[in-house]
MDAnalysis code that builds the backbone (N, CA, C; Angstrom):
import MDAnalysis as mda
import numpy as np

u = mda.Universe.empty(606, n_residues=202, atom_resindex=np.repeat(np.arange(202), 3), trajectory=True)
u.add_TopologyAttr("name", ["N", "CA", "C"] * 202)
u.add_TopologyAttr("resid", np.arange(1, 203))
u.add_TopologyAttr("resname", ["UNK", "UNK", "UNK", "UNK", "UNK", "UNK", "UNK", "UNK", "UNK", "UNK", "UNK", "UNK", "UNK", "UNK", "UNK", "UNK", "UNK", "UNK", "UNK", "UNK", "UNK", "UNK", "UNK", "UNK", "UNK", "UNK", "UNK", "UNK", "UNK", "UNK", "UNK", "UNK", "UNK", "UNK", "UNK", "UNK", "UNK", "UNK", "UNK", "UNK", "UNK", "UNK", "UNK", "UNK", "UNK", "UNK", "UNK", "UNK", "UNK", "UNK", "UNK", "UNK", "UNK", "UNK", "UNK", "UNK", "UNK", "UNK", "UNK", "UNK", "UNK", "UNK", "UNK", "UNK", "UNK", "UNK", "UNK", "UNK", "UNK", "UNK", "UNK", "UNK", "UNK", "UNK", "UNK", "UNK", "UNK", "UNK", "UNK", "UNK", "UNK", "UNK", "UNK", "UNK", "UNK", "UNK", "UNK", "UNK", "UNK", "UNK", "UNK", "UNK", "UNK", "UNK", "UNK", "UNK", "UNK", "UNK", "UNK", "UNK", "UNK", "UNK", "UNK", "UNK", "UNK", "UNK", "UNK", "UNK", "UNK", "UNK", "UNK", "UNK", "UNK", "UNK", "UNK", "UNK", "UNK", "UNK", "UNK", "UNK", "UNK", "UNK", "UNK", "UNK", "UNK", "UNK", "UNK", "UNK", "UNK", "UNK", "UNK", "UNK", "UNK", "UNK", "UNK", "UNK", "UNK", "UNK", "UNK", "UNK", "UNK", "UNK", "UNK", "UNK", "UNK", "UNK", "UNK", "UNK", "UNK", "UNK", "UNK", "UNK", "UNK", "UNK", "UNK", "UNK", "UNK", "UNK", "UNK", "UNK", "UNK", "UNK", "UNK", "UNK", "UNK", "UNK", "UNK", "UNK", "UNK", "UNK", "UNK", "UNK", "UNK", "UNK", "UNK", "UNK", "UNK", "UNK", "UNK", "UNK", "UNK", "UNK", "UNK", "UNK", "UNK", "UNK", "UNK", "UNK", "UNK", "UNK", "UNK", "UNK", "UNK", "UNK", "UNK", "UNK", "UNK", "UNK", "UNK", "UNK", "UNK", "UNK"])
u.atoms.positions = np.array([
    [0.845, -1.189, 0.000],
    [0.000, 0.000, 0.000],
    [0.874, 1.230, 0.000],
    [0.676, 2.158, -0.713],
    [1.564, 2.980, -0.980],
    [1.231, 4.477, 0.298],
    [2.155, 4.830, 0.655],
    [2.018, 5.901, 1.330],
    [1.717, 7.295, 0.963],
    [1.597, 7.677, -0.314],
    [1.189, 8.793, -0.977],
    [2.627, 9.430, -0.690],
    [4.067, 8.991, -0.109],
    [5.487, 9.747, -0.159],
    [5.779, 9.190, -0.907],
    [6.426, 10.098, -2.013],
    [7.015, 9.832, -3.353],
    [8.546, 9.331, -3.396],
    [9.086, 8.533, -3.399],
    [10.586, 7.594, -3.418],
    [11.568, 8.518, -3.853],
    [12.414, 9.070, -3.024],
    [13.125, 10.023, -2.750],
    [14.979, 9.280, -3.642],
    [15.548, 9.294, -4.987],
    [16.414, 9.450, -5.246],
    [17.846, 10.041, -4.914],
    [18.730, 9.598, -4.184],
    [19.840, 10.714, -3.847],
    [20.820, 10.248, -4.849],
    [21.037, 11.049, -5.656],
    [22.212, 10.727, -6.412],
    [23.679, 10.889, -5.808],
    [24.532, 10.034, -5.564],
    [25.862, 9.696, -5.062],
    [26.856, 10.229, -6.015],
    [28.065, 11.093, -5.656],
    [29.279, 10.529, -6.644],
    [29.719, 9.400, -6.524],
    [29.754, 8.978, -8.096],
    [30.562, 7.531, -8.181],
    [31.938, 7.895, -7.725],
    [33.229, 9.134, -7.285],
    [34.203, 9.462, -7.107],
    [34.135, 10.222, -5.731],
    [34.826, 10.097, -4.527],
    [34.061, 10.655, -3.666],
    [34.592, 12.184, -3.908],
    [34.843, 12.921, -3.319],
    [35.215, 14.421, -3.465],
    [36.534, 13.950, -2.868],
    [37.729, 14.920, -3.348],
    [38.968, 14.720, -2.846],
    [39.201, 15.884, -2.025],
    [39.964, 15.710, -0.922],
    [40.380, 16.753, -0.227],
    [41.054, 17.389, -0.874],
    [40.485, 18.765, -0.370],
    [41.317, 20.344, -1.292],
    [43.033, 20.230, -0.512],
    [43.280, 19.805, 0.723],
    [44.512, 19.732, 0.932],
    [45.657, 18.671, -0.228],
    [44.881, 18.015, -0.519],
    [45.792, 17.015, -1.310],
    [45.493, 16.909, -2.243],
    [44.389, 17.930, -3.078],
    [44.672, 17.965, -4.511],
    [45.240, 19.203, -4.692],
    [46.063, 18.723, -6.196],
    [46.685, 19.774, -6.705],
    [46.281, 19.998, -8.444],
    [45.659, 21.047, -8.117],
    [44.756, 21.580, -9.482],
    [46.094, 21.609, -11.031],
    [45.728, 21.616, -12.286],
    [46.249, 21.557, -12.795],
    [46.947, 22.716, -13.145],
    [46.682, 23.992, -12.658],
    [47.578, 24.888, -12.435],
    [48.420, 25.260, -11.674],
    [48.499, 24.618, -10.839],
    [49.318, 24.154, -9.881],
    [50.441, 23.755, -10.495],
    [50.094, 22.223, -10.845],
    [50.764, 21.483, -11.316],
    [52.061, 22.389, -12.451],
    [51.350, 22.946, -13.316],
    [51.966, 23.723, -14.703],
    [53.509, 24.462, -13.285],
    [52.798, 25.318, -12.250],
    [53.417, 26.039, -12.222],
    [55.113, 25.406, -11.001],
    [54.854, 24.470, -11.277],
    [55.798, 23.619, -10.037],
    [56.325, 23.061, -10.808],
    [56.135, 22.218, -12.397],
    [57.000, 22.372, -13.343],
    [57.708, 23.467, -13.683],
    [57.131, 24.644, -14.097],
    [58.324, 25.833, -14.397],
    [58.848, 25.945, -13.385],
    [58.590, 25.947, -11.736],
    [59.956, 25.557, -10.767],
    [60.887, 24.880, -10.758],
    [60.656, 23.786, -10.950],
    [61.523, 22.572, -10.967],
    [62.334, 22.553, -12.772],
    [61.892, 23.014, -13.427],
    [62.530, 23.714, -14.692],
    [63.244, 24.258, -14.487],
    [63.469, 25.896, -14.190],
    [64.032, 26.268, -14.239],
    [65.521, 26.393, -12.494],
    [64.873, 25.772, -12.011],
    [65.581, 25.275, -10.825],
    [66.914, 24.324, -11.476],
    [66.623, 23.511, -12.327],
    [67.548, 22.076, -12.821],
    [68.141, 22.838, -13.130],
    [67.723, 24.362, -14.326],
    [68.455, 24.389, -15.261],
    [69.785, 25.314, -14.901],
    [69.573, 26.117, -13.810],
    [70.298, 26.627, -13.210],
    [71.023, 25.949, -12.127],
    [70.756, 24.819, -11.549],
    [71.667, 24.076, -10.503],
    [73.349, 23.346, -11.383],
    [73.925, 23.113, -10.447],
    [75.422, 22.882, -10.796],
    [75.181, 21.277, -10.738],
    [74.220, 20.930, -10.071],
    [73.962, 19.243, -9.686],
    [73.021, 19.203, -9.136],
    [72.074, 17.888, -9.511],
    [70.752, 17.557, -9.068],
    [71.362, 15.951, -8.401],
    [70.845, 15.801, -7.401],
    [71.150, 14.425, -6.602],
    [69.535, 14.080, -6.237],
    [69.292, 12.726, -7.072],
    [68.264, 12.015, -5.989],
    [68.543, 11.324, -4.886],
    [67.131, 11.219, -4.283],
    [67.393, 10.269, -3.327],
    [66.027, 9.569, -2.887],
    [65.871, 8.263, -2.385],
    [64.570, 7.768, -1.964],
    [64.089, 7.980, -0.771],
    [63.581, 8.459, -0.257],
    [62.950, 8.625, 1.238],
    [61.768, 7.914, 1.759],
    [61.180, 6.675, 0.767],
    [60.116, 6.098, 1.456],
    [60.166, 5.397, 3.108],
    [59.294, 5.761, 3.798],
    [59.247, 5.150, 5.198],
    [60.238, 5.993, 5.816],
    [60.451, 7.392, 5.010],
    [60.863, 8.397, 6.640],
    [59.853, 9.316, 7.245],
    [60.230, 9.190, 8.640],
    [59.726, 9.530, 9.746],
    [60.101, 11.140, 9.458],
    [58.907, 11.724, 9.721],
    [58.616, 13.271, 9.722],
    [59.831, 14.232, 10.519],
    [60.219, 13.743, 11.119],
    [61.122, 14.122, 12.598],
    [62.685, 13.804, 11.740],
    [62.826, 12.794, 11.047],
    [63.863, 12.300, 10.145],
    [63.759, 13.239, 8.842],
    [62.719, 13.680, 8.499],
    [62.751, 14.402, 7.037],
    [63.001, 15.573, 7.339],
    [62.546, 15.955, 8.627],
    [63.039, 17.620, 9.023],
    [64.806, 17.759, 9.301],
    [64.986, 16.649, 10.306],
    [66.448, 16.397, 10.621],
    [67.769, 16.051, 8.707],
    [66.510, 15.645, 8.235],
    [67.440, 15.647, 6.372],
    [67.496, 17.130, 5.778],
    [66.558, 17.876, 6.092],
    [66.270, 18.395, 5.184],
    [66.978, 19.824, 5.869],
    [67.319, 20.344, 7.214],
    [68.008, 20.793, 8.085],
    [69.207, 20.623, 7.672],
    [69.616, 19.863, 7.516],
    [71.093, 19.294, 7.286],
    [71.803, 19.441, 6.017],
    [70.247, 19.677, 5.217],
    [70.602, 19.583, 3.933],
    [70.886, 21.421, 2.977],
    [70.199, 22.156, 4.376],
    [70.099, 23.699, 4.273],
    [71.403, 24.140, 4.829],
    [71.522, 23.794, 5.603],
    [72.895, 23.834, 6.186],
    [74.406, 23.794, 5.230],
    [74.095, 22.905, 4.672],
    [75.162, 22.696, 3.572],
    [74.709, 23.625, 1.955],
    [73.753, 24.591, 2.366],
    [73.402, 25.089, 1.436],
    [73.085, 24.266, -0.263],
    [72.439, 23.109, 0.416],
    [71.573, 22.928, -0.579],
    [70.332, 22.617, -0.555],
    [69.268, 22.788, -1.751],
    [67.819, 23.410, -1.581],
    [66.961, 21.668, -1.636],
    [66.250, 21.308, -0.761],
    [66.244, 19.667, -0.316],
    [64.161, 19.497, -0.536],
    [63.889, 19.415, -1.619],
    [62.603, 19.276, -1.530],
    [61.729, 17.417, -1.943],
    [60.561, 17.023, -1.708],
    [59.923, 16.166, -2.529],
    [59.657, 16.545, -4.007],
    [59.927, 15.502, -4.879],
    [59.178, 15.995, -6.393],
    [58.932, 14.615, -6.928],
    [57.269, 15.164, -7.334],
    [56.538, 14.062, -8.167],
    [57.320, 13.728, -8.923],
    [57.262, 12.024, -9.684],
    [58.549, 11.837, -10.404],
    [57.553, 12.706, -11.835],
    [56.284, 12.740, -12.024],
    [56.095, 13.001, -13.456],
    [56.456, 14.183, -13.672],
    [56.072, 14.998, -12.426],
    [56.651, 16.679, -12.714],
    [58.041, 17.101, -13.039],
    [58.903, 15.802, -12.111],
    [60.352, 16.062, -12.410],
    [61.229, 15.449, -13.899],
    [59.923, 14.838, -14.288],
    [60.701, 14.133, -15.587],
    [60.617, 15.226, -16.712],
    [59.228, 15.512, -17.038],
    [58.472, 16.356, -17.516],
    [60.012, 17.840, -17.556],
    [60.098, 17.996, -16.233],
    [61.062, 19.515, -15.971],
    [62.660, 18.883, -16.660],
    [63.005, 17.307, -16.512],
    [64.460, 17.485, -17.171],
    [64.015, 17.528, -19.040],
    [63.094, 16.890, -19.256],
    [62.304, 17.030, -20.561],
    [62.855, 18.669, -21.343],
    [62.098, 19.500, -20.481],
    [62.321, 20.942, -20.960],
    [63.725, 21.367, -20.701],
    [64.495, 20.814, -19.765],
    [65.985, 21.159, -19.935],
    [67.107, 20.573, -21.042],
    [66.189, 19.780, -22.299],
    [66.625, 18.974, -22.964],
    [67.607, 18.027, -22.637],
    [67.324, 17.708, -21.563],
    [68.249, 16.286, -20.410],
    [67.832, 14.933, -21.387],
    [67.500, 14.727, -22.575],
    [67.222, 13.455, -22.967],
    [67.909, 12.312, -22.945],
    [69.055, 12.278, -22.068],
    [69.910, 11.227, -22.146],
    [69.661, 10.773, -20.719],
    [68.302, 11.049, -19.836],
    [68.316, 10.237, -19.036],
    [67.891, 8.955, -19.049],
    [67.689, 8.401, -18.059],
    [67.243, 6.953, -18.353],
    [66.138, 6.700, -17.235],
    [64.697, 7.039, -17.879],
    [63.589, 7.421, -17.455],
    [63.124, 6.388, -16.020],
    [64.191, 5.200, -15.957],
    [63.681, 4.309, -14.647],
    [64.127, 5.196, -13.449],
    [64.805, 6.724, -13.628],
    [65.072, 7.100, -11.941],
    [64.039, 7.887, -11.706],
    [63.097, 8.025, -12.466],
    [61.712, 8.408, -11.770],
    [61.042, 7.536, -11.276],
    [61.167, 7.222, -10.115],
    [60.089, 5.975, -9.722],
    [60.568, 6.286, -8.632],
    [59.455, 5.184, -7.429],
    [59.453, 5.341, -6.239],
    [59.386, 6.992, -5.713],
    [58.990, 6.706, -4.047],
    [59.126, 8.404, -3.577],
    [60.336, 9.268, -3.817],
    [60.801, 10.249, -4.504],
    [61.925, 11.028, -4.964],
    [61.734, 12.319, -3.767],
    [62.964, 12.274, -3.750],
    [63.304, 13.739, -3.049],
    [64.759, 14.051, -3.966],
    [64.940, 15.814, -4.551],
    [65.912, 15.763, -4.916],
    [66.979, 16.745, -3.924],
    [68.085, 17.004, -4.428],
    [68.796, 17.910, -3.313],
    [69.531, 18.892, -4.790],
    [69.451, 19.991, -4.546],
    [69.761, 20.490, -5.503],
    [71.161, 21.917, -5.313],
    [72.219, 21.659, -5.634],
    [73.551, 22.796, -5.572],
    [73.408, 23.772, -7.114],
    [73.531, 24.769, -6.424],
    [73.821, 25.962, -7.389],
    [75.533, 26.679, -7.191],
    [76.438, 25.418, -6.500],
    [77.874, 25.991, -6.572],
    [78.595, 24.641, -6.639],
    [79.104, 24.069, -5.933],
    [80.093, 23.001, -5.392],
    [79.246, 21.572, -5.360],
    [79.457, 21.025, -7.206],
    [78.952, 19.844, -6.839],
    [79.730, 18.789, -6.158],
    [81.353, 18.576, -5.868],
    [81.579, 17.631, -5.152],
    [80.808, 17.908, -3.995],
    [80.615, 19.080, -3.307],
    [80.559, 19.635, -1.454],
    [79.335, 18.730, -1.847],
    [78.083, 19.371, -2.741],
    [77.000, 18.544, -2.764],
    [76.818, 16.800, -2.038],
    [77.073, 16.438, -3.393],
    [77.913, 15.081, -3.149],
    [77.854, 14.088, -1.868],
    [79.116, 15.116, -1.671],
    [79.892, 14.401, -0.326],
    [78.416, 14.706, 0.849],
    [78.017, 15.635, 0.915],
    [76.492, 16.285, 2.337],
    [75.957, 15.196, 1.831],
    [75.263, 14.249, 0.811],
    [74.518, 13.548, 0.518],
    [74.711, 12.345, 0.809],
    [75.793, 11.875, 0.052],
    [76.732, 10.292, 0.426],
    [76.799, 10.438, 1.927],
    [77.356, 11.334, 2.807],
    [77.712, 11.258, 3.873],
    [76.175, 10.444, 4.663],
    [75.232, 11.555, 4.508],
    [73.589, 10.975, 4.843],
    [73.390, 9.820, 5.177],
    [73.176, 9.578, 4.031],
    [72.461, 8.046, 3.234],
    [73.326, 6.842, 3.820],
    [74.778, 6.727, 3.800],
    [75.767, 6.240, 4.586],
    [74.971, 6.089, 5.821],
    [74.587, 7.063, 6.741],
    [73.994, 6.672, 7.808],
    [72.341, 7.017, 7.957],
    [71.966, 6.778, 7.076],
    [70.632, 6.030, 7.043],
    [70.236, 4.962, 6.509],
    [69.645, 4.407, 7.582],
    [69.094, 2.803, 7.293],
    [67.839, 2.797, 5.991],
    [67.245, 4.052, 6.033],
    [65.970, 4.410, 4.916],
    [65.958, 5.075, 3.819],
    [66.893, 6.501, 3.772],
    [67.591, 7.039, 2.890],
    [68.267, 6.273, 1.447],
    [68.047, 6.253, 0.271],
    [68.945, 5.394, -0.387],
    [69.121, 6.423, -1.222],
    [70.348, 6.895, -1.700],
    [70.834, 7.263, -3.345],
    [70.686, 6.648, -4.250],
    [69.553, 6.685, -5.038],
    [69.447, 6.975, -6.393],
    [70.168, 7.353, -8.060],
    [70.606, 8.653, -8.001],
    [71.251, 8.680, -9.127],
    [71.481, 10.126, -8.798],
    [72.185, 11.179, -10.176],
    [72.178, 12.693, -9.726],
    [72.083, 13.170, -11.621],
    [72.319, 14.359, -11.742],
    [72.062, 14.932, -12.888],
    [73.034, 15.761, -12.985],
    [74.094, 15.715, -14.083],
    [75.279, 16.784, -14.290],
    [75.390, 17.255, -15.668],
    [74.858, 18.240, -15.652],
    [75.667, 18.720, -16.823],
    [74.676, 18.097, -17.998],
    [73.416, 17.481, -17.576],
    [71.918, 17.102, -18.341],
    [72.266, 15.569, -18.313],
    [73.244, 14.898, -18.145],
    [73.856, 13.206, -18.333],
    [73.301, 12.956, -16.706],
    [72.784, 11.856, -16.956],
    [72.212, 10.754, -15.895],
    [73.725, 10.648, -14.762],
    [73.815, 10.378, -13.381],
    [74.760, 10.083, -12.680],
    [74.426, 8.283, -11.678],
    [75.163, 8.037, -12.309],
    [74.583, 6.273, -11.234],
    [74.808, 6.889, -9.654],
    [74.669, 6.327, -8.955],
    [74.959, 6.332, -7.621],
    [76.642, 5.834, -7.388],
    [77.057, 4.984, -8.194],
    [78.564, 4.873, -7.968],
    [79.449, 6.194, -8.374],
    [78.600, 6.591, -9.248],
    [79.284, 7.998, -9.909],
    [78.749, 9.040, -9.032],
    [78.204, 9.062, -8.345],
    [77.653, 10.029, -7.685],
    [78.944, 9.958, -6.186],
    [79.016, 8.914, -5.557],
    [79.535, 8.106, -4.439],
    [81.258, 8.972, -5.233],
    [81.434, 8.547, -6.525],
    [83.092, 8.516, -6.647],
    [83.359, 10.546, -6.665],
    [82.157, 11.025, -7.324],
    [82.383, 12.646, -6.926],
    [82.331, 13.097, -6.047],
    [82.353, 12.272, -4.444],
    [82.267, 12.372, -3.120],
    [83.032, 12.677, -2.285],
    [84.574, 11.599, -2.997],
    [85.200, 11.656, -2.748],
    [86.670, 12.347, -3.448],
    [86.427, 13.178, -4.071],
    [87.079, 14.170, -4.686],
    [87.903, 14.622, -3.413],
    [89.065, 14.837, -3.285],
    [89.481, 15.629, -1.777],
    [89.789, 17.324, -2.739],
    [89.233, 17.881, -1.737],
    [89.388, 19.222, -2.229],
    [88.408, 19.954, -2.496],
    [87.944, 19.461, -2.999],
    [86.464, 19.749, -3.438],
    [86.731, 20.120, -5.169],
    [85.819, 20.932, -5.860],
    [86.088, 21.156, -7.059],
    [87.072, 22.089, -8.039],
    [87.660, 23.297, -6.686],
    [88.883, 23.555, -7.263],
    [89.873, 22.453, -7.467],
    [89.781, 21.845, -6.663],
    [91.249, 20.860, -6.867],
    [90.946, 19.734, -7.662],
    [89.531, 19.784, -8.093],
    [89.446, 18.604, -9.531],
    [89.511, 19.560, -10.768],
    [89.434, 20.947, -10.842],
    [89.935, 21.843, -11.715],
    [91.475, 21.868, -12.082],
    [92.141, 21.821, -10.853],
    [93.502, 22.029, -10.524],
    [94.425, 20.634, -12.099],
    [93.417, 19.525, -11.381],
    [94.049, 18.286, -11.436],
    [93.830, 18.010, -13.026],
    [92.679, 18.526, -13.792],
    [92.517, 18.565, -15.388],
    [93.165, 19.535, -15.893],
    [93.564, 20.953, -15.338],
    [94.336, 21.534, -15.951],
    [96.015, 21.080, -15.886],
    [96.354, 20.626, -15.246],
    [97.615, 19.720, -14.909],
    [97.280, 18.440, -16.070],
    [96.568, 18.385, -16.510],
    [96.410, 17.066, -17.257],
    [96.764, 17.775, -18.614],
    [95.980, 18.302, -18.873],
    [95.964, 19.196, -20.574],
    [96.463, 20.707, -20.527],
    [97.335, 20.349, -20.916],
    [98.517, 21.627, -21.138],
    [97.756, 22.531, -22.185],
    [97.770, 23.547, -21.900],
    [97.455, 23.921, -23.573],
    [97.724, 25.987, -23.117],
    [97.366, 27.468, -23.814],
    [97.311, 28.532, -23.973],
    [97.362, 28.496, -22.629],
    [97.493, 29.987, -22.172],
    [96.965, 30.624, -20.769],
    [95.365, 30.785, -21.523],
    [94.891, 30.628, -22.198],
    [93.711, 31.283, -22.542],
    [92.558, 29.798, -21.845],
    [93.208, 28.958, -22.292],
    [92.722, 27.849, -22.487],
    [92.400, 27.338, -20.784],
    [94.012, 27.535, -20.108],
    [93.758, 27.232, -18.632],
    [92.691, 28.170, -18.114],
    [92.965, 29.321, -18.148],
    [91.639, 30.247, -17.860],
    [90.204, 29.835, -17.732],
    [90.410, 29.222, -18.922],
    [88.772, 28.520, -19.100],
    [88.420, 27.481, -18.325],
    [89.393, 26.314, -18.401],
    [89.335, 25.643, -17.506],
    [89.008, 25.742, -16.139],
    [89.890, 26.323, -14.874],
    [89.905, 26.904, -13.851],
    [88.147, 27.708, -13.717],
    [87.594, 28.635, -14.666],
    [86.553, 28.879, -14.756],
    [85.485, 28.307, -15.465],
    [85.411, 27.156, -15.918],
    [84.509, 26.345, -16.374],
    [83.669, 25.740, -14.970],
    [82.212, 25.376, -15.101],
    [81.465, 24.168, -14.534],
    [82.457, 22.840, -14.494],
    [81.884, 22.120, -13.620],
    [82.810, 20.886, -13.190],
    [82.464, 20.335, -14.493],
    [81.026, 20.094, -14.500],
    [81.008, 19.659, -15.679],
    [81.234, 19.489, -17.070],
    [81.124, 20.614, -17.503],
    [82.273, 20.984, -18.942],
    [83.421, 20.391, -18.859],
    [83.870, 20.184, -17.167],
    [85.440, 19.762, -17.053],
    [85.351, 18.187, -17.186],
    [84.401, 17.708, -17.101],
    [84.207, 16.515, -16.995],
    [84.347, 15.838, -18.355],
    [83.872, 16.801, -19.722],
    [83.290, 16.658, -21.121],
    [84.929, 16.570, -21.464],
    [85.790, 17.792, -21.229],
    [86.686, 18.260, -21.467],
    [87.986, 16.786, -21.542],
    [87.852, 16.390, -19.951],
    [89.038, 15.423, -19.717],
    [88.354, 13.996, -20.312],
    [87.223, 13.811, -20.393],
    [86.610, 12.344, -21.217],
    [87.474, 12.833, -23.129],
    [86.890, 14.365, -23.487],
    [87.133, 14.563, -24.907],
    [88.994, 14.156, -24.261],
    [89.483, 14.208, -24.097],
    [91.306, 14.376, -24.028],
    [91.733, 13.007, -23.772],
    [91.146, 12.226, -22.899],
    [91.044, 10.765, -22.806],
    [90.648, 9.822, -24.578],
    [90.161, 10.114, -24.792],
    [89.489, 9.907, -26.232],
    [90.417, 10.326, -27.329],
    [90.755, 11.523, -27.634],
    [92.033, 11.968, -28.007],
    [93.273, 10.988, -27.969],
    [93.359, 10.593, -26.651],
    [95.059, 10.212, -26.478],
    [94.930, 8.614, -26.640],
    [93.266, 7.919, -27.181],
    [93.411, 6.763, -26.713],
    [93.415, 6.241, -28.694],
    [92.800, 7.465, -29.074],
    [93.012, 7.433, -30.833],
    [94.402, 7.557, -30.927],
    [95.244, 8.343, -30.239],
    [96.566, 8.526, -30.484],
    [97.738, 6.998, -30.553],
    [97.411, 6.377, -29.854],
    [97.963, 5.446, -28.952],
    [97.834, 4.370, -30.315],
    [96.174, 4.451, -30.636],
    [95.554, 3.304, -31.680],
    [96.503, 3.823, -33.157],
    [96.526, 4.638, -33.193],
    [97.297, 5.247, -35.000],
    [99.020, 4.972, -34.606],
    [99.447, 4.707, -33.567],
    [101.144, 4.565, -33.345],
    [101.475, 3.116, -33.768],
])
C-alpha cells in the first residue's frame, strides 16, 4: 500500500570528493614544473634520493642538514620532475630514476661539497637510499655520484688536477679553472678519447 510519499532518489558521486589539501589543481601542477625547470636548469647538480618510510622528525632532521650545507632539499613528483628534465633537454636520461618516492637535493655551486652532504647521509641512514644525480643534463649512477664524493678538495682541486692534465694557452687554462665541473668533466673524457686514438694510430 503505498504511502502517498514519493521515493526520494539521492544521487551519489561515483568518485568521492577529494580533499582540497591534497589535490593539486592543474595549475598548480603547470606552475611547479616551471619551478623545478628552471631550478635544474640553473643548478650545478641535481642528486636524488629515496625517502620512502621516513619519519617526519627524520625528514626535518634531512632536510636541516641539507640547508645547512646550502643545498635546496625538496619532494618531487617523479612526473613533474621528468616532464622539468624534458624541458631542460636532459634526454639522455634513463627514465627508470623516476620511480618510487623522490626527493631531490639540488647545488647551485660546489657539486663535489654537494655530493659528499649527501653520500655522507644516506651512509647513515638505514631508509635514505641514493638513487642517481644529474650533471651537466647526463644521468649520474649512484657509484658515480659516491666517486664525486670523494674528490678531496672539493672542485677547485678537480679543476687544478685537469688543468695539470691538458697543457694547452693561458687562454685555455683560464677557461678551464673557470669552467662548470662539468664541462670539465666533457673536457678530460674529450682528451682521454684523443690520447686513446693517439695510442691506436702509433
Amino acid at each position: 500500500m503505498s504511502s502517498g510519499v514519493g521515493t526520494r532518489f539521492i544521487a551519489s558521486p561515483i568518485f568521492p570528493e577529494r580533499s582540497k589539501s591534497t589535490y593539486m589543481p592543474t595549475q598548480a601542477k603547470s606552475e611547479k614544473i616551471d619551478e623545478l625547470t628552471e631550478k635544474l636548469g640553473r643548478s650545478t647538480i641535481a642528486i636524488l634520493v629515496q625517502t620512502q618510510g621516513l619519519k617526519v622528525k627524520d625528514m626535518t632532521e634531512l632536510r636541516n642538514k641539507m640547508r645547512a650545507a646550502k643545498l635546496e632539499f625538496q619532494i618531487a613528483k617523479n612526473t613533474l620532475l621528468r616532464i622539468a628534465t624534458e624541458r631542460n633537454n636532459m634526454t639522455e636520461l634513463d627514465k627508470s630514476i623516476f620511480n618510487g618516492q623522490t626527493a631531490i637535493a639540488l647545488s647551485y655551486d660546489d657539486e663535489v661539497a654537494a655530493a659528499k652532504t649527501v653520500t655522507d647521509y644516506t651512509h647513515t641512514s638505514k631508509i635514505v637510499v641514493l638513487k642517481s644525480g644529474i650533471l651537466g643534463g647526463r644521468k649520474l649512477t649512484a657509484d658515480q655520484v659516491e666517486d664525486l664524493a670523494k674528490i678531496l678538495g672539493g672542485k677547485n682541486y678537480a679543476k687544478a688536477q685537469v688543468v695539470g692534465v691538458i697543457q694547452g694557452p693561458l687562454a685555455t687554462t683560464y677557461g678551464l679553472l673557470t669552467a662548470p665541473l662539468r664541462d670539465l668533466c666533457y673536457v678530460l673524457q674529450a682528451h682521454a678519447e684523443q690520447l686513446n686514438g693517439e695510442a691506436t694510430t702509433d
